[in-house]
N, C-alpha and C positions, 0 to 999 in steps of 0.2 A: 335354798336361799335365793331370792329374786337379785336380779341384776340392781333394784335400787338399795337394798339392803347392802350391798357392798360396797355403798359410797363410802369416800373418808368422811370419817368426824369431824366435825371443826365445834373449837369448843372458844369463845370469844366473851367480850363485854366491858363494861366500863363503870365507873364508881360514882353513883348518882350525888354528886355534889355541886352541881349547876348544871344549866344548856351546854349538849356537846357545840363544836366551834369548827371551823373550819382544819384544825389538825386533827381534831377525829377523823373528818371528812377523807380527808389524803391520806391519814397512817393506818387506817382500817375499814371507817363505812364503806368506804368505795367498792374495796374488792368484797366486802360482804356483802352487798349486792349481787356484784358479780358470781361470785360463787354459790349462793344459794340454791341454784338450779342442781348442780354439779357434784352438790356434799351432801350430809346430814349435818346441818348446822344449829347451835345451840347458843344465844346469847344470853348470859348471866348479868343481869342488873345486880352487883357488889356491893348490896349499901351494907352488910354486916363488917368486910373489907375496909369502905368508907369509914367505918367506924374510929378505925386503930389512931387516926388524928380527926377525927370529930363528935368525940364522945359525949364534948360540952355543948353540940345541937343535932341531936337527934330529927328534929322539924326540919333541918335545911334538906337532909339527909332523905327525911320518909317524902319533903316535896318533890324532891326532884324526881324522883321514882317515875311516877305520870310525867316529868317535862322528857326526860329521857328515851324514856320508851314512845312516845309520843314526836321525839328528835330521829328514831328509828323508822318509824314508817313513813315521817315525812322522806325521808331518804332515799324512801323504795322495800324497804325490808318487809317482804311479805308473811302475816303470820301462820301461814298454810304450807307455808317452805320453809319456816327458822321458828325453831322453837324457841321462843321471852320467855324467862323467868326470875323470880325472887330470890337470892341469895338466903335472906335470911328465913325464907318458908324452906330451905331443902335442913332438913336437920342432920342430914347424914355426912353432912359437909361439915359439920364441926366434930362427930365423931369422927373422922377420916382426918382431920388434922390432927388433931389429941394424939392420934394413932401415932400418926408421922413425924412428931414432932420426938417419939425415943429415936429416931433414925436420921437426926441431923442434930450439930454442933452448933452453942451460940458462938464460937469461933468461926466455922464455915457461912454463917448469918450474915457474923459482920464484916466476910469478908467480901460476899456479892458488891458486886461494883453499883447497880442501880438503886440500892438499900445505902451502900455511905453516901449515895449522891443526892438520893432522897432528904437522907437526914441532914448533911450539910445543907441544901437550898433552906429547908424546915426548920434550921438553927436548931436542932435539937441537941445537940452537944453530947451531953451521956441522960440527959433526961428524956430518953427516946422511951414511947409508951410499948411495954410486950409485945401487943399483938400488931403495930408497925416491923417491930422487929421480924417476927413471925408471918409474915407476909406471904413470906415465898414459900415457906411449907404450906400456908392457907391456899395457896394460890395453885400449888402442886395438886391439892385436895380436889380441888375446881378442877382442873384438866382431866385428873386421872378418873374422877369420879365418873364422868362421859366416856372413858379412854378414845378422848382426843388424841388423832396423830396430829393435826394440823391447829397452830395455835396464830392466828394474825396479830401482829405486834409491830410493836414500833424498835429500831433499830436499839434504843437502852432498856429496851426489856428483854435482849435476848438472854443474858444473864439469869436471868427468872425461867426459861427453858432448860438452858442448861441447866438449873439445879432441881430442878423438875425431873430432869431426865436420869440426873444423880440419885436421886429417891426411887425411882421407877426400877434402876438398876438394884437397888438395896434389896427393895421390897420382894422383887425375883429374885432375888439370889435367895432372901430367908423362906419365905413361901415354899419355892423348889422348883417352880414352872413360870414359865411366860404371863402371868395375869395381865401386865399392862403393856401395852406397846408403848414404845418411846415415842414422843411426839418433835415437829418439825416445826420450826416457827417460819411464817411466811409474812415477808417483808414487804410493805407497800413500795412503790417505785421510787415514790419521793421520800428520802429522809426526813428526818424528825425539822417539822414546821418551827421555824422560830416565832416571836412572836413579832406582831407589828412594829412592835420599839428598837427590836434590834438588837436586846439585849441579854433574851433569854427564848426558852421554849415558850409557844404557845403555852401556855396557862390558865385556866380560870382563876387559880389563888393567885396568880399575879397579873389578872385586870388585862391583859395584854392579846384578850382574843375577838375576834369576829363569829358570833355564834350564827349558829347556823338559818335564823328568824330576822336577822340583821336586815332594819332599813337603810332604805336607798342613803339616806343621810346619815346611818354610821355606817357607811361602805365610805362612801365618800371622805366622812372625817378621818376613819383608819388608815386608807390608804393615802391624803393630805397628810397625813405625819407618817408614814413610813420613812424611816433611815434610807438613804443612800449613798451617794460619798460625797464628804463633805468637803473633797476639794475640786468638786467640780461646779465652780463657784460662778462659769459664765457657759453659756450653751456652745460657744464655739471649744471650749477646754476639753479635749479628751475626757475622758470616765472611766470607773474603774466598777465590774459588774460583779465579779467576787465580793459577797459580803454585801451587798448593795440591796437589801431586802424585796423592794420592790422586783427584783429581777428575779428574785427566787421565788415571789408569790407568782410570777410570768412562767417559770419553769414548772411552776406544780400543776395550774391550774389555765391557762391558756392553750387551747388544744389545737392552733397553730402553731407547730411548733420549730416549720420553719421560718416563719416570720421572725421569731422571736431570737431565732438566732440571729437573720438580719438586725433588729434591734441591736442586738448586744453589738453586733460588729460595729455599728455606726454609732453608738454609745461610746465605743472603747477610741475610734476614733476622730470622735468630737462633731460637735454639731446637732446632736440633740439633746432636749430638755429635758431635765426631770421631768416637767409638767405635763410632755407629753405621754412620756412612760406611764408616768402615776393616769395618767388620761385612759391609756389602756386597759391598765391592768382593771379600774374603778368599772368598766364598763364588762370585761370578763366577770367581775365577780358577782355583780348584780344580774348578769344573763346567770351564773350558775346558781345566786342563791333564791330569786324570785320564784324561782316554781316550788323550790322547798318551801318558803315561808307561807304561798300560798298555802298545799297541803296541810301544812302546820295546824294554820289557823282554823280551818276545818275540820281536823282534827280533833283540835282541841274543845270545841264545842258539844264537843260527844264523852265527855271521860269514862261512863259507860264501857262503851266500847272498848277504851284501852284497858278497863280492869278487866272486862270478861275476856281478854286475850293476854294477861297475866296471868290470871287465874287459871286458865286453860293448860297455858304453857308450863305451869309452876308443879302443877297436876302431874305433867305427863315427864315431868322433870322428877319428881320426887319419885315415880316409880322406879326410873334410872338410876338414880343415886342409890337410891338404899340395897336396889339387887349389887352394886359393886359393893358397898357397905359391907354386905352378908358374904362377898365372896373374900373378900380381905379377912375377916375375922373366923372365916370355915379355913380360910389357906393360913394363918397365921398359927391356928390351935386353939383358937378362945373358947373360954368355958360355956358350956352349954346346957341349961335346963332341961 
């Protein structure tokens, strides 16, 4: 075994139902750049996932496919070092749920904390569809199927590792032997991005993001309506930086980051303006997302290119899946012709 084959796996990805946004950016794309050198890294485009609450538009779901992956290499994400693929071309991934799904409880389902959180934001009440339900065994599917150790996540989906790791543990125990290693979920620096308003997580179902192709003029208009505190109603008034969004988008993405403590400090003790802040921050975001949007755009001109580097990656993806497919069902005892 060469020294590269003994990288960790990292098995990642995201649910093509819009342009990823800037809390992609900070809760995952970042360090999957970074790590790609350093892993065997595997990113799943989830549009069969996407599905479990967007059954009633498939077309939003099959577009976004190409804006995503296309959101990926703007980024940096090279497909010579990170394998792209299809969720719904790997078919071993829906026998591998089916599997897993006798070795988990819809009590233990609904007791995942990022699954009730889901479904409350989603107002789903008890009319929550199956396969949202089933998620996290779907999602287990996706990990194990690569036997990723390393899963990049945002801090409310650790929950979904852990019960990942609860399945992992079933599955070896019935088998008899080690099949899967447990995986590690690795957390971006910055916590879960709220969104501009203030009022919630970054979202695309709730309007409230900066996507990653963002003009200079909605840089400017998102960050012109960022919350901050509203009782620092005159520039000489102290300020309060907790909670004060702007300072948090300072914290994630301004890469001076002793300056920004001096901010805070002279914020907290009055005498400066929001408008300066917001003045800041507008000007980091448009130095970090210009070069993105260029590539983008370039990009996009080719779509081509982005399908023959699906297609490639979906290939060398499906050979993976189905050898664990076959090794689950030889460890398990299934019947054989």
């Amino acid at each position: 075994m060469t020294v590269q084959d003994q990288r960790p796996i990292i098995l990642t990805g995201d649910r093509p139902t819009g342009q990823l946004h800037l809390g992609h950016f900070v809760g995952s794309l970042r360090s999957r750049v970074g790590l790609q050198d350093s892993h065997h890294q595997h990113i799943l485009l989830a549009d069969a996932q996407a599905l479990t609450d967007n059954a009633d538009n498939f077309e939003k779901v099959r577009h976004n496919i190409l804006e995503v992956a296309t959101d990926y290499l703007a980024v940096g994400i090279d497909p010579t070092k990170t394998t792209i693929c299809v969720q719904s071309h790997l078919s071993a991934l829906n026998e591998l749920t089916m599997l897993y799904l006798n070795f988990v409880t819809v009590a233990r389902l609904e007791r995942n904390p990022t699954i009730k959180s889901e479904i409350q934001m989603r107002g789903f009440e008890r009319d929550i569809p199956a396969g949202f339900l089933c998620y996290p065994v779907a999602q287990a599917a996706d990990i194990t199927a690569f036997k990723a150790t390393v899963v990049p996540v945002g801090e409310d989906q650790i929950p979904m590792i852990e019960q990942t790791n609860e399945l992992v543990r079933r599955l070896n125990r019935q088998i008899g032997h080690d099949l899967f290693p447990e995986c590690k979920a690795l957390l971006s620096g910055t916590g879960r991005l709220i969104g501009f308003d203030g009022k919630a997580k970054m979202s695309k179902s709730l309007g409230n993001t900066i996507v990653l192709n963002a003009t200079d003029k909605d840089i400017k208009k998102a960050v012109n309506s960022m919350y901050t505190d509203p009782n620092h109603l005159r520039i000489e008034d102290p300020g309060q930086v907790e909670g004060n969004v702007v300072f948090t988008y300072l914290d994630a993405f301004d890469p001076n980051k002793e300056e920004v403590e001096e901010l805070k400090a002279h914020y907290r003790r009055g005498g400066l303006g929001d408008g300066t802040v917001k003045k800041r921050l507008e000007g980091v975001l448009k130095e970090l997302i210009a070069p993105i949007r260029e590539r983008r755009n370039e990009l996009s001109k080719d779509p081509d290119y982005i399908m023959d580097i699906l297609q490639e990656g979906t290939k060398k993806s499906q050979i993976i899946t189905q050898a664990t497919l076959d090794e689950v069902k030889n460890g398990l005892g299934m019947f054989k012709f």
